[in-house]
VOBA-1610 file (N, C-alpha, C; in pm, whole numbers, padded with zeros to 5 digits, always signed):
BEGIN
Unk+02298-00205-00413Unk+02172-00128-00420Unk+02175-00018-00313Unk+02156+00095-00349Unk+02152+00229-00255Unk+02006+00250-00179Unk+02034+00325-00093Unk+01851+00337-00023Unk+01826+00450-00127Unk+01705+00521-00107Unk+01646+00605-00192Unk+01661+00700-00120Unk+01664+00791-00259Unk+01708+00926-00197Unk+01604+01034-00093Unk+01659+01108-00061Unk+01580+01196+00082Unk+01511+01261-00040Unk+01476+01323-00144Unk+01351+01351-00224Unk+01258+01276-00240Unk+01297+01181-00275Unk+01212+01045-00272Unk+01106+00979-00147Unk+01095+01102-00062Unk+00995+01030+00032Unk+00877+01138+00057Unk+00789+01092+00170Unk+00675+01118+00194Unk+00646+01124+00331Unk+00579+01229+00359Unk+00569+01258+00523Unk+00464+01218+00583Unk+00378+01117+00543Unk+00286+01067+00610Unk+00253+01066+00707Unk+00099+01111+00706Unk+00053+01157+00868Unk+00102+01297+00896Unk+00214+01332+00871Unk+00225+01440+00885Unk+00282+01406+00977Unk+00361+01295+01028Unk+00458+01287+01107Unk+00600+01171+01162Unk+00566+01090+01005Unk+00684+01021+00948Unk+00716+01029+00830Unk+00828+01026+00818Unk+00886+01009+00678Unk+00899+00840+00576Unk+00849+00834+00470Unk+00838+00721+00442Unk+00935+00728+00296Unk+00957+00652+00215Unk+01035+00618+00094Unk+00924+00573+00016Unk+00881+00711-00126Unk+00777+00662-00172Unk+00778+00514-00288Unk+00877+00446-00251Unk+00894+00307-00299Unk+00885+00221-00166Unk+00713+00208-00129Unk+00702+00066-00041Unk+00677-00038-00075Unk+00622-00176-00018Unk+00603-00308-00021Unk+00505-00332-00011Unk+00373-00383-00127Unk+00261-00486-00061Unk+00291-00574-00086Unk+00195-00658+00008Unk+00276-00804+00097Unk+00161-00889+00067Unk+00070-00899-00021Unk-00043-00985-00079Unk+00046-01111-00099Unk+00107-01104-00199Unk+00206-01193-00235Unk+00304-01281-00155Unk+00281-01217-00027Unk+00393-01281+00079Unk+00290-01447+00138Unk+00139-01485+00052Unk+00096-01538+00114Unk+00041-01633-00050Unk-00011-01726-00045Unk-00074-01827-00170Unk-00143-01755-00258Unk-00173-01819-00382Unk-00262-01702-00493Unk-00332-01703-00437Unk-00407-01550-00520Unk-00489-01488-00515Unk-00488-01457-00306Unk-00360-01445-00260Unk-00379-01373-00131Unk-00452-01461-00059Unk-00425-01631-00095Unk-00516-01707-00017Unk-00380-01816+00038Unk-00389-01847+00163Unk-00289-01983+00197Unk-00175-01913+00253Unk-00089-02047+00293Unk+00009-02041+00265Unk+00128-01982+00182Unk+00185-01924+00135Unk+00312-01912+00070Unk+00364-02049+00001Unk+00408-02073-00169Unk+00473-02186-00186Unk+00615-02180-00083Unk+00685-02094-00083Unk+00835-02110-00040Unk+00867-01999+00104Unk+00810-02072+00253Unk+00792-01975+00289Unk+00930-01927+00357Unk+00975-01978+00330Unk+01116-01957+00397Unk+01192-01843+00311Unk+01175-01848+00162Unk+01193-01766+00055Unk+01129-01611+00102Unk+01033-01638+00165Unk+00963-01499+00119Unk+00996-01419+00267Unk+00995-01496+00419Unk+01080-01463+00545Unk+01251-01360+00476Unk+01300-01453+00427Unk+01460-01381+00357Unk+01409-01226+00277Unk+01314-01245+00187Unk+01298-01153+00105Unk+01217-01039+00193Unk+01148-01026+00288Unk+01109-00952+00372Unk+01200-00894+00497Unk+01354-00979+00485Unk+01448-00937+00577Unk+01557-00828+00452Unk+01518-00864+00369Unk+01598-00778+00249Unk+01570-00638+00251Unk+01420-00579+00295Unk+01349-00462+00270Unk+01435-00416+00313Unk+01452-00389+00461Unk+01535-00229+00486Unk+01607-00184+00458Unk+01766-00320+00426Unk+01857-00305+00371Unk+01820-00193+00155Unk+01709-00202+00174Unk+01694-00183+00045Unk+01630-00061+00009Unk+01601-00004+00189Unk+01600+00142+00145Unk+01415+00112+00224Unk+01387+00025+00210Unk+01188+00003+00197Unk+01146+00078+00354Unk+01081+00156+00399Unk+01036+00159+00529Unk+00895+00204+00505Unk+00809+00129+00440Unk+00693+00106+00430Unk+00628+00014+00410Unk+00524-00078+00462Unk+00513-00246+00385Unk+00364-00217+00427Unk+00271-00250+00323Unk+00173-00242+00358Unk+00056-00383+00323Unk+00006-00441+00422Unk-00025-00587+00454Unk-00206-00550+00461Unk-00276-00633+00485Unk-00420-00643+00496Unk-00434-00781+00623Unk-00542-00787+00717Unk-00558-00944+00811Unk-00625-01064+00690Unk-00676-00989+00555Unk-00752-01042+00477Unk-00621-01140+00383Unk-00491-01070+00436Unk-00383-01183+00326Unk-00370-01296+00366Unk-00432-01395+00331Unk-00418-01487+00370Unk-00498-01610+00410Unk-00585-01596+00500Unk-00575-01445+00612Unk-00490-01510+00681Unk-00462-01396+00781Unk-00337-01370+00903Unk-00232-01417+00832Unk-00154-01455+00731Unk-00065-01556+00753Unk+00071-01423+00705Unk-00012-01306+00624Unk+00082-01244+00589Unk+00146-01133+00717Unk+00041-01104+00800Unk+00057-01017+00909Unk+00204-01128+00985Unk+00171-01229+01017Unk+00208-01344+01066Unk+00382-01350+01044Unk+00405-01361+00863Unk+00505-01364+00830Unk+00627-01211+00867Unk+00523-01135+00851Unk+00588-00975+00842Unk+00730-00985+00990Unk+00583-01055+01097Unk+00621-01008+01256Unk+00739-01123+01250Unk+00746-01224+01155Unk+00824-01331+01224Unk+00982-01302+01182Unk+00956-01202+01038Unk+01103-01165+00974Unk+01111-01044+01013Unk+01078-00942+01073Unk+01134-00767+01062Unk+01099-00741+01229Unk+01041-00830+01329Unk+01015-00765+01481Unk+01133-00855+01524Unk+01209-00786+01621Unk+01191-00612+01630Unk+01163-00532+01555Unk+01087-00435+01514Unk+01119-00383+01391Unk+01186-00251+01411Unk+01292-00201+01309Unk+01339-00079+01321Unk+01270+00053+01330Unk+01318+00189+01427Unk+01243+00250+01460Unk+01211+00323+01348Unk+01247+00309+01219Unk+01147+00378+01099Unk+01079+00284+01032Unk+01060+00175+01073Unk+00971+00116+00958Unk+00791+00112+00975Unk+00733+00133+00872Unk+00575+00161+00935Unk+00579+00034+00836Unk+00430-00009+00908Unk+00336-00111+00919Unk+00232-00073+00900Unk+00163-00076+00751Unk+00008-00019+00783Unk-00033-00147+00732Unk-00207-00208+00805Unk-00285-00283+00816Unk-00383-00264+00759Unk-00468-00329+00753Unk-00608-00288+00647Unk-00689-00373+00744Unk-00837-00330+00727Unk-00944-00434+00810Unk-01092-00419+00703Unk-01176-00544+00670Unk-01284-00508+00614Unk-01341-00636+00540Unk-01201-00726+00507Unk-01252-00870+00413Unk-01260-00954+00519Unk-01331-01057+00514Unk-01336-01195+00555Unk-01321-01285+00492Unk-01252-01437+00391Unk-01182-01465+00379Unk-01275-01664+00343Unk-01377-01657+00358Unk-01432-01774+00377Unk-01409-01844+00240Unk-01365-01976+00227Unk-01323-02013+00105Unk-01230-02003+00053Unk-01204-01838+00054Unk-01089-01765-00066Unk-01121-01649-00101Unk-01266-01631-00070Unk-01365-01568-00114Unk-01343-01414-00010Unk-01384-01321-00102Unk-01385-01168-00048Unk-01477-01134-00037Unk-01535-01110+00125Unk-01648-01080+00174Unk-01638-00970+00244Unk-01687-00855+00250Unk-01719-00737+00358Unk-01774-00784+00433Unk-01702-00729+00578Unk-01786-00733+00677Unk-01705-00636+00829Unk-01826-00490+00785Unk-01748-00384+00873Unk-01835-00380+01030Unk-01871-00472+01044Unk-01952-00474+01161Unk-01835-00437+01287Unk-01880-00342+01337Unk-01825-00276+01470Unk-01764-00405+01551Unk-01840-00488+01611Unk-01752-00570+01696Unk-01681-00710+01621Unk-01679-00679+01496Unk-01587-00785+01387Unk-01476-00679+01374Unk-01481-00569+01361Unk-01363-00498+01330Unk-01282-00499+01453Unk-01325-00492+01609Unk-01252-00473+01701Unk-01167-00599+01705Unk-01255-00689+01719Unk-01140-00854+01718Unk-01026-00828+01589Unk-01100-00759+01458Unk-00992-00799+01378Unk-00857-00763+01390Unk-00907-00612+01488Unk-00793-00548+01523Unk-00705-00575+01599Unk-00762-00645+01726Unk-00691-00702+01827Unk-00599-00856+01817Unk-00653-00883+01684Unk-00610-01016+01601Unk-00462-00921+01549Unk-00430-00834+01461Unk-00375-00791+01383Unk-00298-00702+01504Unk-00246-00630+01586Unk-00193-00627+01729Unk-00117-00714+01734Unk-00207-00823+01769Unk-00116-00936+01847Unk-00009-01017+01740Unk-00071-01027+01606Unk+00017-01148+01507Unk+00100-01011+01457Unk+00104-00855+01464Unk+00224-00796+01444Unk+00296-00761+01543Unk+00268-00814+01680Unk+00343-00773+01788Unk+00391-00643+01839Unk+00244-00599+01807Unk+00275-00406+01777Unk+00169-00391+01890Unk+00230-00266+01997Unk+00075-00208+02046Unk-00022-00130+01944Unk+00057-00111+01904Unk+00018+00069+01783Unk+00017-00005+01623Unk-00090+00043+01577Unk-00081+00028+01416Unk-00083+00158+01397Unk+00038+00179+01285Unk+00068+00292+01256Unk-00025+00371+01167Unk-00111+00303+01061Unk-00148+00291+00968Unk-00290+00170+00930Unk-00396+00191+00989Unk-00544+00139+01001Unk-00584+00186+00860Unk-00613+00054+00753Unk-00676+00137+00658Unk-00843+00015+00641Unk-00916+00136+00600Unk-01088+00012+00605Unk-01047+00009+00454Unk-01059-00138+00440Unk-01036-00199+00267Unk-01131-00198+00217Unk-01222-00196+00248Unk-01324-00139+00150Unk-01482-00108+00244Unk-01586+00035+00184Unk-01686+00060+00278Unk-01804-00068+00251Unk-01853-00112+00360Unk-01954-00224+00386Unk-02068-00116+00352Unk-02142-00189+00223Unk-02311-00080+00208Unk-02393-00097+00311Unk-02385-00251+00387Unk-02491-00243+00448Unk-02473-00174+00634Unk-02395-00179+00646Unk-02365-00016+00771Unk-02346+00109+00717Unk-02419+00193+00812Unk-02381+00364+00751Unk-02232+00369+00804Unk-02167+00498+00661Unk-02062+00514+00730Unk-02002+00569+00826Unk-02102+00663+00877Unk-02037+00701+01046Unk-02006+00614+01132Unk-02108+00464+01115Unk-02070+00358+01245Unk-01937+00309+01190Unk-01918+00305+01091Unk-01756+00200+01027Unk-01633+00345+01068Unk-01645+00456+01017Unk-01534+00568+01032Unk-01590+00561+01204Unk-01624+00582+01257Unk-01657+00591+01451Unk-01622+00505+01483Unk-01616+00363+01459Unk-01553+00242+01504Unk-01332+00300+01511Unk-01336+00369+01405Unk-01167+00333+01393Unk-01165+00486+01454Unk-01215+00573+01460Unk-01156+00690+01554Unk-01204+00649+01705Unk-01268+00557+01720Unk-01286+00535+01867Unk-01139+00445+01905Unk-01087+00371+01816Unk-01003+00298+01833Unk-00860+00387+01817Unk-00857+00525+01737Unk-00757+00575+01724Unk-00771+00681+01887Unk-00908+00730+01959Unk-00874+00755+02057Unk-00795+00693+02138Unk-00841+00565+02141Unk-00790+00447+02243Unk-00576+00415+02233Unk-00572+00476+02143Unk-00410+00488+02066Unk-00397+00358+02026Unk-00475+00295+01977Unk-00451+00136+01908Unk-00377+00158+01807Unk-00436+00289+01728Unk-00405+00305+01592Unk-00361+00455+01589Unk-00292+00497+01514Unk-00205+00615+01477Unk-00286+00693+01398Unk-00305+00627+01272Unk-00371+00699+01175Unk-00487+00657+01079Unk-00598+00714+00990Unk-00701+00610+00992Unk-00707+00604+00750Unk-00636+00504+00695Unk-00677+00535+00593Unk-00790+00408+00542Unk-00858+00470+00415Unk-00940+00431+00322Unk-00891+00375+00187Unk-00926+00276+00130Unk-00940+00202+00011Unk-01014+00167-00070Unk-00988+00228-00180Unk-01117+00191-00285Unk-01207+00267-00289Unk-01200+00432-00246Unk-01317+00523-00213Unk-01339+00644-00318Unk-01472+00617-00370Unk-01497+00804-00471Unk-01472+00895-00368Unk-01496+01000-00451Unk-01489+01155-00358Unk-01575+01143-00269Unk-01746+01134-00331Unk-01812+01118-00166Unk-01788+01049-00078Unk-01717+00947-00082Unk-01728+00821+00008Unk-01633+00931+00111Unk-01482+00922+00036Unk-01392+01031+00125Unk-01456+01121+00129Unk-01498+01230+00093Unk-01581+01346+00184Unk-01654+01319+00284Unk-01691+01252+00269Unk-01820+01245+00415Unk-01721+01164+00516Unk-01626+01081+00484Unk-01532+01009+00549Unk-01511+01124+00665Unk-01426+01234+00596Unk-01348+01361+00594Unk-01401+01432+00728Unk-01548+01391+00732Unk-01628+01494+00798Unk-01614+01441+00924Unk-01586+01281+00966Unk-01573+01229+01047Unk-01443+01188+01111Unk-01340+01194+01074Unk-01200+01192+01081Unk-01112+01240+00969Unk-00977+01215+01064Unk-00828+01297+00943Unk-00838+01179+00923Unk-00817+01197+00724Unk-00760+01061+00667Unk-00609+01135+00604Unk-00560+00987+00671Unk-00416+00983+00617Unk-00348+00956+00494Unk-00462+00836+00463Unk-00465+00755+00317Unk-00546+00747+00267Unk-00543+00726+00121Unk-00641+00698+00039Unk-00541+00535-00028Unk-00577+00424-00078Unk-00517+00330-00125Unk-00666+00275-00278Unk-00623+00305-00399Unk-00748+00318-00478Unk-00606+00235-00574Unk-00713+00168-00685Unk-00637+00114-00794Unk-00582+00197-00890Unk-00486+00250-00898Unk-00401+00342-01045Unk-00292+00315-01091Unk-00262+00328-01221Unk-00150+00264-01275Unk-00143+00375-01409Unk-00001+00344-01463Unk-00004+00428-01605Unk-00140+00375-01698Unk-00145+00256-01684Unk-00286+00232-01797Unk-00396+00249-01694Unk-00470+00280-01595Unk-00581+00288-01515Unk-00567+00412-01469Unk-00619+00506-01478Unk-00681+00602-01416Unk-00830+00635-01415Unk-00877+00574-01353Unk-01018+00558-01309Unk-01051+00677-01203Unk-00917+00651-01085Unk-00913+00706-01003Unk-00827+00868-01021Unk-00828+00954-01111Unk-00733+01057-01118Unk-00814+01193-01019Unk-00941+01169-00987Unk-01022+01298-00935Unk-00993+01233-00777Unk-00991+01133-00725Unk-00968+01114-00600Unk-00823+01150-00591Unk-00703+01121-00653Unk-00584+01153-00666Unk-00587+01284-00654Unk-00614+01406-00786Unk-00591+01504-00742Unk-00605+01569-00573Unk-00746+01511-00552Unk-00797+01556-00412Unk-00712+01549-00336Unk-00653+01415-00322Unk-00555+01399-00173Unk-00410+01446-00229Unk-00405+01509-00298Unk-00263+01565-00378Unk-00285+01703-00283Unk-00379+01777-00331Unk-00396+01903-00246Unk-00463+01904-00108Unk-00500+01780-00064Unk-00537+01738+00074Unk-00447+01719+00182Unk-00328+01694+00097Unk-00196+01631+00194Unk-00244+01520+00279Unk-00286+01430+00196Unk-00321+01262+00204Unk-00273+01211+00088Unk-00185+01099+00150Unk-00098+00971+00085Unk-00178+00938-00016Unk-00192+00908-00161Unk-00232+00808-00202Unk-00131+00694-00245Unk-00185+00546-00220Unk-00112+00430-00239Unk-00183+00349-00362Unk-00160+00355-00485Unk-00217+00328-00599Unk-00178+00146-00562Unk-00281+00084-00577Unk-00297-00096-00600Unk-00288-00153-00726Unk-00211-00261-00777Unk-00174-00256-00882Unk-00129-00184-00956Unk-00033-00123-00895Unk+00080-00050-00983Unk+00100-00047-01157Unk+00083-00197-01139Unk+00175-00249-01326Unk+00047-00330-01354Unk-00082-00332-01322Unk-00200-00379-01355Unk-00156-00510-01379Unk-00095-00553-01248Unk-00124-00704-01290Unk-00016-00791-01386Unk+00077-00743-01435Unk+00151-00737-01514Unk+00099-00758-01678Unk-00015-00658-01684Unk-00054-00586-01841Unk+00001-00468-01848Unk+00085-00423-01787Unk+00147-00309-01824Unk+00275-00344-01959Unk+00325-00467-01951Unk+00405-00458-02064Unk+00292-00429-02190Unk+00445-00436-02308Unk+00353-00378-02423Unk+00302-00281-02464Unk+00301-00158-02399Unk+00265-00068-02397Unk+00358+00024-02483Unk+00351+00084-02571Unk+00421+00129-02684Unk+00529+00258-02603Unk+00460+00343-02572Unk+00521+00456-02499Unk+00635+00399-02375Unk+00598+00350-02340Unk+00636+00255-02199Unk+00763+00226-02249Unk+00721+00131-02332Unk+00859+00074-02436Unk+00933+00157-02493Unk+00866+00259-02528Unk+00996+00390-02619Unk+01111+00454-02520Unk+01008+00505-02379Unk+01135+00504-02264Unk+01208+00413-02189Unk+01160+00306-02198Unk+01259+00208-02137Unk+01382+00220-02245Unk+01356+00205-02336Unk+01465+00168-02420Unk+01520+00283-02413Unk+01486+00396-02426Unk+01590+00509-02403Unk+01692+00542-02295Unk+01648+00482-02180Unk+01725+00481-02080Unk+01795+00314-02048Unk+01724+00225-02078Unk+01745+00140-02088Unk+01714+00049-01967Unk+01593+00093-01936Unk+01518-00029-01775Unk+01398-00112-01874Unk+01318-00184-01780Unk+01204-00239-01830Unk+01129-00126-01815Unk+00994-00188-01934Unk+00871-00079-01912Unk+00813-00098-01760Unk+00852-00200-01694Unk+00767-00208-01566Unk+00828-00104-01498Unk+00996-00081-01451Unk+01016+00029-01419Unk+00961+00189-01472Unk+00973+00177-01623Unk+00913+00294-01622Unk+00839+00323-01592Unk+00677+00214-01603Unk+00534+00248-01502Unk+00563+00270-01349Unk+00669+00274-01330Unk+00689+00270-01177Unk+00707+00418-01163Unk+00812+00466-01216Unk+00872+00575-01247Unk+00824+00654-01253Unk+00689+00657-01369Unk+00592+00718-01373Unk+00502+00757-01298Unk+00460+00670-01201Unk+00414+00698-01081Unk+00445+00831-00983Unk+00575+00788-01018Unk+00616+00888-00853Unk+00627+01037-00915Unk+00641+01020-01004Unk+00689+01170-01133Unk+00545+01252-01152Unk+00467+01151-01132Unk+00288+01191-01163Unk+00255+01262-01074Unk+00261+01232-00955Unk+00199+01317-00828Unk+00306+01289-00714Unk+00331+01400-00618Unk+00405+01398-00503Unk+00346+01343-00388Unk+00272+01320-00397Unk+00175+01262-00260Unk+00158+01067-00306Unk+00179+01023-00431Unk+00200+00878-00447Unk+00310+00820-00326Unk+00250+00711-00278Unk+00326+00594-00206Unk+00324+00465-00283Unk+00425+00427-00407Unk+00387+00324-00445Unk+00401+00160-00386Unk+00336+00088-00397Unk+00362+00002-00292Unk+00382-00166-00384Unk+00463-00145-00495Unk+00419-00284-00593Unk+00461-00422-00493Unk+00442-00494-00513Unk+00417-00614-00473Unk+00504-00771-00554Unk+00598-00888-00468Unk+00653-00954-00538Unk+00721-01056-00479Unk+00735-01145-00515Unk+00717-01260-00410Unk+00908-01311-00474Unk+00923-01222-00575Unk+01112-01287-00607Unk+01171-01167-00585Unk+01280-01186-00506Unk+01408-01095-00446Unk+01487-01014-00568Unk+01487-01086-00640Unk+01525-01014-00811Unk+01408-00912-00871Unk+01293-00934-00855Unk+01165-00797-00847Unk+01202-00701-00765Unk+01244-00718-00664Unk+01202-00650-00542Unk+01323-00534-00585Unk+01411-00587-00648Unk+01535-00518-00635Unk+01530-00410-00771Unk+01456-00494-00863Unk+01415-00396-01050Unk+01347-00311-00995Unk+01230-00318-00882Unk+01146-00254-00792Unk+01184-00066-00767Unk+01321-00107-00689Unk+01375-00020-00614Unk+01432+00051-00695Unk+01483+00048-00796Unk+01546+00102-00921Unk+01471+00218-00951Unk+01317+00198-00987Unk+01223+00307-01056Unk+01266+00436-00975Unk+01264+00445-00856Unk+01293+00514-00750Unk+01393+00604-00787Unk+01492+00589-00887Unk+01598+00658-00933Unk+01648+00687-01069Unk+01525+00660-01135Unk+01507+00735-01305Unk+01437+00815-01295Unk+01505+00910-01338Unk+01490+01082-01402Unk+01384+01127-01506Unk+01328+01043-01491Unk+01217+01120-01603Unk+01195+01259-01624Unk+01234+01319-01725Unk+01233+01410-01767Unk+01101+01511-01785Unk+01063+01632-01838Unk+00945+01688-01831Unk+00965+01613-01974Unk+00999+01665-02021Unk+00946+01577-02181Unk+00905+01432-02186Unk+00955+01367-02080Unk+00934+01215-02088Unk+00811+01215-02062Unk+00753+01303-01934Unk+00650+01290-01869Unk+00532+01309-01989Unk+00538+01424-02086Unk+00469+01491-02170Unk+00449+01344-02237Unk+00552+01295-02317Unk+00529+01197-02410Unk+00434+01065-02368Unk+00470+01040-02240Unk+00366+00949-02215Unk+00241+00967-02158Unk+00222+01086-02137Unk+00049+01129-02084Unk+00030+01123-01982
//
């Protein structure tokens, strides 16, 4: 397996270079992003596989798990090499299993100082709020993480799951680096926030890539796989990066044999006609 090629990346922040084929790490922890890991020793190996594989992006949440995925990251890749970024997310709480907001100013500081310490990082490269809490305005939640990006805790400040206003008014209050919203060849819900950070020169990191794995089946999908001869999951992958230059895709996978079909998309040619045919 080759690393990906120097076209193939993304300058995030505006002051690293990333490989727009990264890693979410939901999966590195029990369903539904709750527990333990069944095989955790499996998924330590498969997280020591990334770099070799070209990956220098992995992007984790304190909510996987919780902690256990931050946990795992630091125990297989720290030291970590001087290109690999680490972006974090802060915003769920976790009670049960259950996904709860909660952006309260001095819950976010612990979470942060939680997520520090179990990645053994001074610096998070990459602070993203997983989703905006209605019941705080958003200047106190965006003022919480630029007070913290004064403090150099954090590098850079992205958002998840946000319309245009949410990011505009974000905008008004800090540089966002990221946007991380759900898009896939079958989901575009999100294509007006996309364009935005396309001509914003902000990352977007589409969640659920392959929807979950309903992306098979898909007729078009299937007409180019077979023409070139990958799965349709690669081609939704493919598709991705061919769609917009500012995509960081980040699919997600808990077997070393994924990870690797993964890295592949990264290096089919989709054609302008291909692109045309599938929309």
């Amino acid at each position: 397996m080759r690393v990906l090629a120097q076209n193939n990346t993304y300058q995030l922040g505006g002051d690293i270079e990333v490989n727009r084929l990264g890693y979410g790490a939901l999966k590195t922890t029990g369903p539904g992003g709750y527990g333990q890991p069944k095989d955790k020793e499996g998924i330590v190996k498969l997280l020591r596989k990334i770099h070799g594989l070209g990956i220098n992006f992995i992007d984790t949440a304190d909510s996987y798990g919780p902690f256990i995925s931050e946990e795992l990251i630091a125990e297989a890749l720290h030291p970590y090499h001087k290109n690999t970024v680490i972006a974090t997310k802060v915003g769920y709480e976790r009670p049960n299993g259950n996904w709860v907001v909660n952006n309260d100013p001095k819950r976010m500081r612990n979470a942060l100082e939680g997520s520090l310490k179990r990645l053994k990082v001074e610096q998070i490269y990459l602070y993203q709020l997983h989703r905006i809490d209605a019941k705080i305005p958003l200047p106190e939640q965006i003022g919480f993480l630029t007070e913290v990006q004064r403090e150099g805790l954090i590098q850079h400040i992205g958002l998840s799951e946000v319309n245009m206003q949410q990011l505009q008014e974000a905008m008004d209050y800090a540089s966002i680096a990221s946007v991380q919203n759900q898009y896939s060849y079958g989901n575009r819900k999100w294509a007006d926030v996309l364009e935005f950070t396309a001509q914003h020169n902000i990352a977007f990191l589409p969640w659920y890539p392959l929807d979950a794995g309903s992306i098979y089946g898909r007729q078009k999908l299937e007409v180019i796989a077979t023409k070139y001869g990958f799965s349709s999951h690669q081609i939704a992958l493919a598709w991705l990066l061919h769609h917009s230059n500012n995509i960081i895709a980040i699919p997600g996978t808990s077997n070393p044999i994924h990870l690797e079909e993964n890295l592949v998309a990264g290096h089919i040619p989709l054609t302008k006609q291909d692109m045309e045919f599938l929309g």
